[in-house]
N, C-alpha and C positions, 0 to 999 in steps of 0.2 A: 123656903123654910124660914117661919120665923126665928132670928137669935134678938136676945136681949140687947139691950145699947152695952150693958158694959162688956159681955162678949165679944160684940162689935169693933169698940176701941181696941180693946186686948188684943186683938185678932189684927188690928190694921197695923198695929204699935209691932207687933211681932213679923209681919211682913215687910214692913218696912226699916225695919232691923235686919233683913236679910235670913230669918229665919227658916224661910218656905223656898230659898232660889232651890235646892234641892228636887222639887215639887213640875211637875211638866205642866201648864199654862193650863190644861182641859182638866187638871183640877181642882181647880176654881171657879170650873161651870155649874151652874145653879145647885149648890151645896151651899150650907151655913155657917157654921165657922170653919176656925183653920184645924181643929181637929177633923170633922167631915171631910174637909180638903186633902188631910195627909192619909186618909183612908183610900179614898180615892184616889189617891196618887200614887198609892203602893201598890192598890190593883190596877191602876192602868200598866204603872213600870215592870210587874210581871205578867203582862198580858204580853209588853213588848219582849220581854226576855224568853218567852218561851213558845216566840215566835222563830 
């Protein structure tokens, strides 16, 4: 997916502030920003929980 550059920055600036430790490693798999990311993160952690 394309994200714009300043999405980009936003999004790096905001991981690296510790914003996304929350977030399980897969996802971050080919998604485009960090909002994509916290979506798919939330389905993946209820996929695990209701397992």
């Amino acid at each position: 997916k394309l994200v714009d550059l300043k999405d980009t920055i936003k999004s790096f600036k905001a991981i690296m502030n510790g914003e996304a430790d929350d977030l399980p490693e897969g996802a971050f798999y080919m998604v485009g920003d960090l909002d994509s990311a916290r979506a798919k993160g939330e389905k993946i952690l209820a996929e695990l929980e209701g397992k």
